[in-house]
C-alpha positions as CSV (number, residue, x, y, z in Angstrom):
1,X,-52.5,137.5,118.5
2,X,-55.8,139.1,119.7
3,X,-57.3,137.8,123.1
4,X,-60.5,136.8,122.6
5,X,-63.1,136.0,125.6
6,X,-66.7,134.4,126.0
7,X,-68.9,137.3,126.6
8,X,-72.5,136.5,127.9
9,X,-75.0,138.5,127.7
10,X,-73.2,140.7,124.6
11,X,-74.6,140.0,120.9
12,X,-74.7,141.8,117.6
13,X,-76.8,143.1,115.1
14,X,-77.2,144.7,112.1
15,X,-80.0,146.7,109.8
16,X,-79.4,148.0,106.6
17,X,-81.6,150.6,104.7
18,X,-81.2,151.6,101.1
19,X,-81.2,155.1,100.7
20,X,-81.4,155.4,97.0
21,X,-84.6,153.8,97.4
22,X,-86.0,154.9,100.8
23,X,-86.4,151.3,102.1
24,X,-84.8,148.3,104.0
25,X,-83.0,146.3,101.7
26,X,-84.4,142.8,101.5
27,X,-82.6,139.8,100.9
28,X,-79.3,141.5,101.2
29,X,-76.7,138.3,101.8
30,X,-74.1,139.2,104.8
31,X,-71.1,137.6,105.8
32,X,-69.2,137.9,109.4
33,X,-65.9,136.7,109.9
34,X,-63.5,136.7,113.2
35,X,-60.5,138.3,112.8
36,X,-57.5,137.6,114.7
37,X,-54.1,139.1,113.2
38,X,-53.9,138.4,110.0
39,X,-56.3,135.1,110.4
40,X,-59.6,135.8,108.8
41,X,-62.1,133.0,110.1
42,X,-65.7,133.0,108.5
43,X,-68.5,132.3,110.9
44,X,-71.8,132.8,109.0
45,X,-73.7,134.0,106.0
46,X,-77.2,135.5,106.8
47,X,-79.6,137.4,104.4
48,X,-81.3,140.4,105.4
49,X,-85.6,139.6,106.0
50,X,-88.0,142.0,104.7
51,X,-87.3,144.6,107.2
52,X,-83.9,144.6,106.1
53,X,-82.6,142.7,109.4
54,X,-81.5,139.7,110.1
55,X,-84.2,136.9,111.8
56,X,-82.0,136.9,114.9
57,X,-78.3,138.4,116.0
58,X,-75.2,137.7,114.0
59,X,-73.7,136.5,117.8
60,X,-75.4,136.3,121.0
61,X,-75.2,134.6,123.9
62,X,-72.1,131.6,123.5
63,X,-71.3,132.3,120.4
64,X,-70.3,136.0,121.1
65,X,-67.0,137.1,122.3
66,X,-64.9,140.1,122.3
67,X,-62.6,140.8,119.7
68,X,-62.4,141.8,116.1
69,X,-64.9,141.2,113.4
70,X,-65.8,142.2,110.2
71,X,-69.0,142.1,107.8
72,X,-68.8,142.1,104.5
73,X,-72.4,143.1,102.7
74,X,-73.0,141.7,99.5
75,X,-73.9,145.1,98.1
76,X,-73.7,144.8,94.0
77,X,-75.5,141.6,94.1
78,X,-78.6,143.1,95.9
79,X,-78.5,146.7,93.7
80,X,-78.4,144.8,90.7
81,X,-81.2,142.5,92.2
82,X,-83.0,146.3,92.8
83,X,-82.7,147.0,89.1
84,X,-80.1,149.7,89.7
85,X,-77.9,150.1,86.8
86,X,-74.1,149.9,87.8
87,X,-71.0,149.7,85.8
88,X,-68.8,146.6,85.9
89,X,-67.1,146.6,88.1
90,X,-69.8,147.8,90.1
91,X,-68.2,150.8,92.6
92,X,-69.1,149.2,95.4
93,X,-69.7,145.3,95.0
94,X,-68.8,144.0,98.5
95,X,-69.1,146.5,101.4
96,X,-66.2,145.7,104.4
97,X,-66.7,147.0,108.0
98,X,-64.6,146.2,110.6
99,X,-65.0,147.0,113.8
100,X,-64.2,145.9,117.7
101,X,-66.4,144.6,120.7
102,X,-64.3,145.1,124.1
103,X,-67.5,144.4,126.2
104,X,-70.5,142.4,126.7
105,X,-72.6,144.2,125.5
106,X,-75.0,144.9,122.7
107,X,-73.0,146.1,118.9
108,X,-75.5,147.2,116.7
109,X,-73.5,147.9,113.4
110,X,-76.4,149.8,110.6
111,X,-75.8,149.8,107.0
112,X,-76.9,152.8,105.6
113,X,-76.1,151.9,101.6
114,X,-76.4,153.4,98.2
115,X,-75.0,152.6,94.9
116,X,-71.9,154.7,95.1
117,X,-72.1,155.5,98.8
118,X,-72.5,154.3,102.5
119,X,-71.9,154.8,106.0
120,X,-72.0,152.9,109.1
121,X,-71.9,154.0,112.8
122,X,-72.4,152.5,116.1
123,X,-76.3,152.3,116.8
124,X,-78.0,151.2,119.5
């Protein structure tokens, strides 16, 4: 089982930018689950404002604490919203990163998106 430890001071955040359009994509839904093994807890559903962030972090303060996570970006739902044309299934409908926090300390984790591509990095 993973340790997991209260972490003031860390939180985390997210943006996500749609590069077929050139924009931040607005009203985006996002979900962000705790992983531990193979336990998958959900913790909140946020939507993207019109800057394509989210109105304040995913975890901050309290709530945050080291460990696994994962966010899963509800990506078909907001292309389709966009007027894009996809297929069905849609190539990418739901958009999965998971990544680690070992520290308290700030995760930003951007969405760069597209309708049959993305990437992710650690940002700042």
């Amino acid at each position: 089982m993973a340790e997991t430890s209260k972490a003031e001071g860390g939180r985390l955040t997210t943006h996500v930018l749609d590069t077929a359009a050139g924009k931040p994509a607005a009203g985006l839904s996002i979900e962000l689950y705790h992983l531990d093994g193979q336990a998958r807890t959900h913790l909140k559903t946020v939507v993207t404002n019109d800057d394509g962030r989210c109105d304040a972090p995913l975890l901050a303060g309290a709530e945050f604490r080291t460990g696994e996570y994962e966010l899963v970006f509800a990506a078909g739902d907001y292309l389709r919203r966009q007027g894009t044309k996809l297929p069905e299934p849609a190539f990418l409908d739901h958009v999965p990163i998971r990544f680690g926090m070992a520290e308290p300390m700030h995760y930003h984790v951007p969405l760069l998106l597209s309708p049959y591509g993305y990437s992710t990095y650690r940002g700042s």
